[in-house]
SEKOLKOL-572640 format. One line per field, with one value per residue: z, y, x of N, C-alpha, C, O in turn; residue in one letter; residue number from 1. Coordinates in Angstrom, 1 decimal, decimal comma, padded with zeros to 4 digits. Each point is the difference from the previous one (the first is absolute). Layout:
BEGIN
n.zz	[Z  ...]
n.yy	[Y  ...]
n.xx	[X  ...]
ca.zz	[Z  ...]
ca.yy	[Y  ...]
ca.xx	[X  ...]
c.zz	[Z  ...]
c.yy	[Y  ...]
c.xx	[X  ...]
o.zz	[Z  ...]
o.yy	[Y  ...]
o.xx	[X  ...]
rest	[a  ...]
nr	[NUM  ...]
***
This chain:
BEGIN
n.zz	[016,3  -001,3  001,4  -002,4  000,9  -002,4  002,0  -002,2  -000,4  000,4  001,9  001,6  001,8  000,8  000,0  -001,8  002,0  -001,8  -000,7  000,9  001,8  000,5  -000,3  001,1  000,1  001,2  -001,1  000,0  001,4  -000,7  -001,5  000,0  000,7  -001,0  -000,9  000,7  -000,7  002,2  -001,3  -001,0  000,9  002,0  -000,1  -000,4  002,1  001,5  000,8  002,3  001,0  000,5  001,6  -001,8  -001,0  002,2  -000,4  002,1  -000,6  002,4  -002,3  001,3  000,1  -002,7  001,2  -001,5  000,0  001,1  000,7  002,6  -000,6  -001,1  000,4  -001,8  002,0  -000,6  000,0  -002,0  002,2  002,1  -000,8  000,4  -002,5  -000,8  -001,8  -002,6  -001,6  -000,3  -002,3  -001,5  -000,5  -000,9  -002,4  -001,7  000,2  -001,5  -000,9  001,0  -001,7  000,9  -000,6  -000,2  000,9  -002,1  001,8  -001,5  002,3  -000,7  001,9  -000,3  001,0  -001,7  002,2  001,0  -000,8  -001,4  -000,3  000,2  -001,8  -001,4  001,2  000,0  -001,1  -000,6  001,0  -002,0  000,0  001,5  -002,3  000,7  001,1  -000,8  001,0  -002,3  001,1  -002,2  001,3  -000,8  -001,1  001,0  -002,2]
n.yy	[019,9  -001,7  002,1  000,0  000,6  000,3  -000,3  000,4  001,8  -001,5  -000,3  -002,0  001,6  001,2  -002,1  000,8  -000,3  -001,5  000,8  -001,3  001,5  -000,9  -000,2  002,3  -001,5  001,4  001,2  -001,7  000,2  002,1  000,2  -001,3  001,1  001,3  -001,3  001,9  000,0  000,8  001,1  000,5  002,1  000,0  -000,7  002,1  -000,4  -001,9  -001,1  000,4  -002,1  -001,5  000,9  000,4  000,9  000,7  001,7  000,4  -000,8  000,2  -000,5  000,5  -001,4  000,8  -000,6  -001,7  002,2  -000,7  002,1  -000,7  002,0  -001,7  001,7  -000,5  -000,8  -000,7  -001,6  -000,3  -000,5  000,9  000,0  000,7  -001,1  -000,9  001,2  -000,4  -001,2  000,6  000,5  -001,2  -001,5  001,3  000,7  -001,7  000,2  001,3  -002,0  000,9  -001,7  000,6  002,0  -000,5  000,6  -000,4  001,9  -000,9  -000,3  -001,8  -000,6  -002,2  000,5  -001,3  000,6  -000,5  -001,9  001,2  -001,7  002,3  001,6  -000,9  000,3  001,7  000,6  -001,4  001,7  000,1  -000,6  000,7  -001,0  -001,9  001,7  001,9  001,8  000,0  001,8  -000,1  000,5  -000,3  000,5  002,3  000,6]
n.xx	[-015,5  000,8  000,8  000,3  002,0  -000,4  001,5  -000,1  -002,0  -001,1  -001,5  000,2  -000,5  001,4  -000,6  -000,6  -001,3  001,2  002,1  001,4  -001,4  002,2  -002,0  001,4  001,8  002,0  001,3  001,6  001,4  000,6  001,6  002,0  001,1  001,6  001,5  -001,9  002,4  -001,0  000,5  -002,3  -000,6  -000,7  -002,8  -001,1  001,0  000,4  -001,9  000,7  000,4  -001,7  -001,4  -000,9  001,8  000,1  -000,9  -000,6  -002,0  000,1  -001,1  -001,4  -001,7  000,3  -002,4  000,4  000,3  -001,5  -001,1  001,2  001,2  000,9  002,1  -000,4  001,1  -001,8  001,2  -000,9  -000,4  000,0  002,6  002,3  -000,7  002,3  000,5  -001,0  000,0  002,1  000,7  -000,5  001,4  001,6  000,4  -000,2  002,2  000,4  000,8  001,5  -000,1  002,6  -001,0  001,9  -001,7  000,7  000,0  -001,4  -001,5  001,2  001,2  -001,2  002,4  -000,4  000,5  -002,0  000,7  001,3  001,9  000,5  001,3  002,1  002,1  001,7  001,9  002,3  002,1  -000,1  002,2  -000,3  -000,3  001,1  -000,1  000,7  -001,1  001,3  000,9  000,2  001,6  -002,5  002,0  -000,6  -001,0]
ca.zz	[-001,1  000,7  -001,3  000,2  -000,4  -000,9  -000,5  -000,7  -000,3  -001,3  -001,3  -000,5  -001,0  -001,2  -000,9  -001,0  -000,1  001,1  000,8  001,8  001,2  001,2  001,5  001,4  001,0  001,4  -000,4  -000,5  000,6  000,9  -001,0  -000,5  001,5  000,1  001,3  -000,6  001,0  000,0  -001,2  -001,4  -000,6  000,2  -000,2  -001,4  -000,3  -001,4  -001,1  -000,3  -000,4  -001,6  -000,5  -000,4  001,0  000,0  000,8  -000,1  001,1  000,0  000,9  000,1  -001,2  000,0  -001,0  -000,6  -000,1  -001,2  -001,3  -000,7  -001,1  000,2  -000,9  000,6  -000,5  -000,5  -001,2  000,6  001,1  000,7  -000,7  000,9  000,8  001,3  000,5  000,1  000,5  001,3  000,5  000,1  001,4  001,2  000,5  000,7  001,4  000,4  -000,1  -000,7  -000,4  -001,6  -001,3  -000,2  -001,2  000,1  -000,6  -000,5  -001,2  -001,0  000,1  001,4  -000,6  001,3  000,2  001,0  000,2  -001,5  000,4  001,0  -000,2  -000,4  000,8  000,6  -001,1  -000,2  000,9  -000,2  001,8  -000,1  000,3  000,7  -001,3  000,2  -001,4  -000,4  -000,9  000,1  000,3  -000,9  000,0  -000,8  -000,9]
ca.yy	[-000,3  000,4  000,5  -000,7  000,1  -001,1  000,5  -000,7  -001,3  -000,4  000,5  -000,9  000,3  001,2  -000,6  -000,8  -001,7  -001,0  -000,3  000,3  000,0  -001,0  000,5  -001,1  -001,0  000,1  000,5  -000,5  -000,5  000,6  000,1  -001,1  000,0  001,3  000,2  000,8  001,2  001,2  000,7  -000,2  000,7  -000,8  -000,5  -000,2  001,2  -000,9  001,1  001,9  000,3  -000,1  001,8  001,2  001,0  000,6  -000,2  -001,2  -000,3  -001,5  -000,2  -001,2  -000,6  000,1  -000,9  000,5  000,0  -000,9  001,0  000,8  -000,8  000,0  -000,5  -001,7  000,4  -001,4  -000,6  000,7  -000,4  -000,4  -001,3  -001,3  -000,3  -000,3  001,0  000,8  -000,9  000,3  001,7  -000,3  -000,9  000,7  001,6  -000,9  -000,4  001,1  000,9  001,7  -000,2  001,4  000,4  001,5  000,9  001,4  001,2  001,4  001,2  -000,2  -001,3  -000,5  -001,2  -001,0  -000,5  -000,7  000,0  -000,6  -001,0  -000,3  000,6  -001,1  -001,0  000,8  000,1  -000,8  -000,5  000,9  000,5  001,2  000,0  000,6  000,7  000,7  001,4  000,6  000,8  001,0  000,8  001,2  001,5  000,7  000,7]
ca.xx	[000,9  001,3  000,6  000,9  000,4  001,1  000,8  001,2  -000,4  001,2  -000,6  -000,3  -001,3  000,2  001,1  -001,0  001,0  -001,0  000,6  -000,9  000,6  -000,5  -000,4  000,0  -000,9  -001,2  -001,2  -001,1  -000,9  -000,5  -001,1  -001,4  -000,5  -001,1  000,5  000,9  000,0  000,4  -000,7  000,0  001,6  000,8  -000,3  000,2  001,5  000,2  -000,8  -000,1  001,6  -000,1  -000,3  000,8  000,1  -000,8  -000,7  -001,0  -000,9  -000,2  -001,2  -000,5  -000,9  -001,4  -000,4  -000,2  -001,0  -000,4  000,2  001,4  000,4  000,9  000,6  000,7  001,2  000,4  -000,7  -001,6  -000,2  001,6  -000,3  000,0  -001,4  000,2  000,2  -001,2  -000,9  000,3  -000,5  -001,2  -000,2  000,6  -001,3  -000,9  000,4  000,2  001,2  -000,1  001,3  000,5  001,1  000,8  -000,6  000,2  -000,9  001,5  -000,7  -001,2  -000,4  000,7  000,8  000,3  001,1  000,2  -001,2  -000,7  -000,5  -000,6  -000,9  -000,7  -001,3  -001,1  -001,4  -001,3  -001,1  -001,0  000,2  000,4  002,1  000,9  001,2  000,7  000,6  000,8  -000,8  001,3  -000,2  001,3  000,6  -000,3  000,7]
c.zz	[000,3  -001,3  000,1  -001,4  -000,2  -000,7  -000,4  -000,3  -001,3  -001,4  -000,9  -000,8  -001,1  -000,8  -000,6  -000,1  000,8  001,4  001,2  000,6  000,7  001,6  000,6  000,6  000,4  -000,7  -001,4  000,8  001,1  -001,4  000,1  001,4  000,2  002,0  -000,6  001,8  -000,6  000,5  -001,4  -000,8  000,4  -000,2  -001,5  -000,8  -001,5  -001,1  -000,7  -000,5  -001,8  -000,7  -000,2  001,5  000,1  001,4  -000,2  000,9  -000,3  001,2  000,2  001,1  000,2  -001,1  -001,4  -001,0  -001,3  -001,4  -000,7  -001,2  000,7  -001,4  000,3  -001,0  000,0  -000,6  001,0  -001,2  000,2  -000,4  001,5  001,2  001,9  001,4  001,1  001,2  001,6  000,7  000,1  001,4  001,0  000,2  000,3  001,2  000,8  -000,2  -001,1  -000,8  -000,2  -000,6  -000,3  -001,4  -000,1  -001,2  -001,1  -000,8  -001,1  000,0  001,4  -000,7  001,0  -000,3  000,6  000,2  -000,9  000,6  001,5  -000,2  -000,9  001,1  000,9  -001,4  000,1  001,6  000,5  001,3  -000,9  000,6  001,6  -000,4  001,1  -000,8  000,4  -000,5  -000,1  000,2  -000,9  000,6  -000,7  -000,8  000,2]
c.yy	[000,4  000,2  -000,5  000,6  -000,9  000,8  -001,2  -001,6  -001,0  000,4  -001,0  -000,5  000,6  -000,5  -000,9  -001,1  -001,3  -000,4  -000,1  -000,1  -000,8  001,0  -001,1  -001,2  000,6  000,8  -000,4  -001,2  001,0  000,4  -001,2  -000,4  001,1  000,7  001,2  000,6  001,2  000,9  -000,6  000,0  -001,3  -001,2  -000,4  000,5  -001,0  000,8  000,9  000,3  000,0  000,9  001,0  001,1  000,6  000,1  -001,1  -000,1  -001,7  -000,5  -001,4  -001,1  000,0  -000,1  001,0  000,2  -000,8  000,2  000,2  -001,2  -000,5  -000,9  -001,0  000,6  -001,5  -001,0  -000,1  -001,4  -000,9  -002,0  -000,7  000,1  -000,8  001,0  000,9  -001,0  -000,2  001,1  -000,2  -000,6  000,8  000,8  -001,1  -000,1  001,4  001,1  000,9  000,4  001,4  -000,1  001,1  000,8  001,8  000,7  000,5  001,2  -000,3  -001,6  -000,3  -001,5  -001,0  -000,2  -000,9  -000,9  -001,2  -001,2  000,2  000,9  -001,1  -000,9  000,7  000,2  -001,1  -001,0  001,8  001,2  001,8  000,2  001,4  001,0  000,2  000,9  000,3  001,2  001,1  001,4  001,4  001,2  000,6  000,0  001,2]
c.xx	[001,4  000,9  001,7  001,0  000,8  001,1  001,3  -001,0  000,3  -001,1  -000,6  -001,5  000,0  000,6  -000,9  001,4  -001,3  000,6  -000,7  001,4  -000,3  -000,2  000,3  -001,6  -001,3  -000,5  -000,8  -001,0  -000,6  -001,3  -000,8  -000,8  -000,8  000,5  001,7  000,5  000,2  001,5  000,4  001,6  000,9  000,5  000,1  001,3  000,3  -000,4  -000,3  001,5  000,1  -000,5  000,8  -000,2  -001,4  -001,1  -001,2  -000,6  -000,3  -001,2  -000,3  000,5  -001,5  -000,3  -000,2  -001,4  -000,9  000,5  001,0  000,7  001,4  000,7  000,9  001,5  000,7  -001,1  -001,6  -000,9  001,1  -000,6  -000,2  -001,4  -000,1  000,3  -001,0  -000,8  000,5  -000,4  -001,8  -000,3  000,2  -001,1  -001,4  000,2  -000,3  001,6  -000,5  001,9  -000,7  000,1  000,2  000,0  000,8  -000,6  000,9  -000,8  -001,2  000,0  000,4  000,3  000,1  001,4  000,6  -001,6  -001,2  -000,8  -001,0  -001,6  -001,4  -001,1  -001,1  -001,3  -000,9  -000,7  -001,1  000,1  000,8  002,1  000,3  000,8  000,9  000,6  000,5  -000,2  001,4  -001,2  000,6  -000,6  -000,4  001,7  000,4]
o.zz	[000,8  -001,0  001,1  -001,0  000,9  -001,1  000,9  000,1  -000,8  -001,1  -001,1  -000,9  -000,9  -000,6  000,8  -000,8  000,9  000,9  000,0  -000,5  000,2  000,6  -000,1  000,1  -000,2  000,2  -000,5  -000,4  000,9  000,3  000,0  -000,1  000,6  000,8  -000,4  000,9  -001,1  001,1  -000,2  -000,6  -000,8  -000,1  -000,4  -001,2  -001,2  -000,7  -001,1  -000,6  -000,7  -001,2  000,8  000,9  -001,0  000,7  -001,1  001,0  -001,1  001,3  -000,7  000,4  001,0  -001,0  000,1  -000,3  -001,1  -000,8  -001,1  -000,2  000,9  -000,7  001,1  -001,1  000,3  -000,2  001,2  -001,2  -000,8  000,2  000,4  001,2  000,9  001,2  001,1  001,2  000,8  001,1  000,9  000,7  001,0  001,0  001,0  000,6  001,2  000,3  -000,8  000,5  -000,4  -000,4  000,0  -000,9  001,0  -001,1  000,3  -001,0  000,0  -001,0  000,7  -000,6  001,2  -001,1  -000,2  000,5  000,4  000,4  000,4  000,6  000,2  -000,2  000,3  000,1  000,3  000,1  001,2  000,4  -001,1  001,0  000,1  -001,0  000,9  -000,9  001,2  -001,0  001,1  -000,6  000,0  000,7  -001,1  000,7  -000,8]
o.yy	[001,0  -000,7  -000,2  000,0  -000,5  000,4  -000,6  -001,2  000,6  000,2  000,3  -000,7  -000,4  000,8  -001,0  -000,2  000,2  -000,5  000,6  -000,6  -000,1  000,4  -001,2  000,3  -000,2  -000,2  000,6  -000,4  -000,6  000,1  000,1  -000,8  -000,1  000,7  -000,4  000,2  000,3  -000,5  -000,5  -000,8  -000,5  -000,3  -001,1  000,3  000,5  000,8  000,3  001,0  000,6  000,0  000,3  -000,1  -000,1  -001,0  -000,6  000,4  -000,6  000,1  -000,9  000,3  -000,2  000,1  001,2  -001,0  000,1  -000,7  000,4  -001,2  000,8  -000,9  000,0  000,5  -000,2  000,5  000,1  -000,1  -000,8  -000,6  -000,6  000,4  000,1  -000,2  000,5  000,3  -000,4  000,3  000,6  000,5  -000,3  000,1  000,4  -000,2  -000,2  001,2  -000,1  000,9  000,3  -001,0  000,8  -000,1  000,7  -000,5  000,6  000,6  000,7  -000,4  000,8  -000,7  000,3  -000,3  -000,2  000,6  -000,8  000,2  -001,0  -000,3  000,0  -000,4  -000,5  -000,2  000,0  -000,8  000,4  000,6  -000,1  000,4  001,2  -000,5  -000,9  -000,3  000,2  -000,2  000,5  000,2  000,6  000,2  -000,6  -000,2  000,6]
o.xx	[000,2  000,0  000,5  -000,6  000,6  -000,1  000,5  000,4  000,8  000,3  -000,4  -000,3  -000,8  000,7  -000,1  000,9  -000,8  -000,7  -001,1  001,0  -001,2  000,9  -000,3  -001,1  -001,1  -001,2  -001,0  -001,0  -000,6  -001,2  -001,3  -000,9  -001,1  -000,5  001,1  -000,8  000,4  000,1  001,1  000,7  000,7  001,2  000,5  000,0  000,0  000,7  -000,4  000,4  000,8  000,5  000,9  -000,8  -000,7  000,1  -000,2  000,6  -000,1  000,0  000,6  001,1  -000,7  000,7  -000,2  -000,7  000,5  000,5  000,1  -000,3  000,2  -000,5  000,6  000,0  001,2  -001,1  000,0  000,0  000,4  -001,1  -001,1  -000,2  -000,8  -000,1  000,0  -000,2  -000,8  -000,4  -000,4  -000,8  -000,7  -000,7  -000,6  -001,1  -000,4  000,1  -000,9  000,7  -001,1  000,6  -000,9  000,9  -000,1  -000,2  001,0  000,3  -001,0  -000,7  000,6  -000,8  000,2  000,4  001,2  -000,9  -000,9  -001,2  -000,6  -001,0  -001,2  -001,1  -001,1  -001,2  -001,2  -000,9  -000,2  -000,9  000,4  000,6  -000,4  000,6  000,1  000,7  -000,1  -000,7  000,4  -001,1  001,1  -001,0  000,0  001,0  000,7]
rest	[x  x  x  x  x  x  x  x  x  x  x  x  x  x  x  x  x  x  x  x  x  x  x  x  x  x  x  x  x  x  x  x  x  x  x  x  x  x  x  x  x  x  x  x  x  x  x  x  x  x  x  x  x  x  x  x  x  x  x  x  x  x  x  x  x  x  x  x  x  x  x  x  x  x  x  x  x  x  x  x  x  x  x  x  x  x  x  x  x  x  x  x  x  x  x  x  x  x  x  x  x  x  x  x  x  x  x  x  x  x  x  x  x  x  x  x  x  x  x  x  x  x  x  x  x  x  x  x  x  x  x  x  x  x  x  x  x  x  x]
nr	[1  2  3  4  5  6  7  8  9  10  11  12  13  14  15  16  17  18  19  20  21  22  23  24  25  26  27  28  29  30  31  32  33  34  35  36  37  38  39  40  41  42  43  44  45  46  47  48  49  50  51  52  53  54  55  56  57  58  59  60  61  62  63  64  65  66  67  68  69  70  71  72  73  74  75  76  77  78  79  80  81  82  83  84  85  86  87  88  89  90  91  92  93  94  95  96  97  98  99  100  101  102  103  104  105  106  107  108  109  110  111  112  113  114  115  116  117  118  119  120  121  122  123  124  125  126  127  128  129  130  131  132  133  134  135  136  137  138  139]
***
């Protein structure tokens, strides 16, 4: 697990807005490919740039477990069924797409992901993740 501090992050999660960030190209195609480099921190910098200050561990990718719940931080079940249905073809084929899920303590949010966690459900295969987990501090 690789630990990563976010110092002058903008804080864009933390803000109950629908707005989205556009992620660079290559990593949204290093997510839908399931073709992540190491290290993570790096990799996922776009991303992690959008988090409030703070420490964080970033794991994966690994499968997530059947049981776990995840909260969908955009509309559920994601509309553009053409979408999904690409993401369906690719994991039938053997691709393994990401999705970038964060811990905040009492839920795991998809932030990155939605349309891809949809096709893994209904092609019955166990979603790829990648966590995000802040790391707190005693008081």
């Amino acid at each position: 697990m690789e630990q990563v501090t976010i110092s002058g992050g903008t804080g864009f999660l933390d803000v109950n807005t629908r707005a989205r960030a556009e992620l660079p190209q290559s990593l949204r195609i290093a997510l839908a490919t399931g073709q992540l480099r190491r290290p993570l921190a790096t990799t996922l910098g776009p991303v992690l740039d959008l988090l409030v200050d703070g420490d964080y561990r970033v794991s994966g990718p690994e499968r997530l477990a059947a049981d776990q719940e995840l909260t969908p931080t955009d509309t559920w079940p994601p509309s553009d069924e053409a979408r999904v249905g690409y993401y369906r073809t690719a994991i039938r084929t053997g691709h393994r797409p990401v999705a970038v899920v964060l811990a905040d303590g009492e839920r795991e949010l998809i932030i990155d992901g939605h349309h891809k966690i949809a096709a893994y459900r209904e092609e019955a295969v166990e979603p790829a993740i990648v966590r995000i987990i802040q790391a707190y501090s005693p008081s």
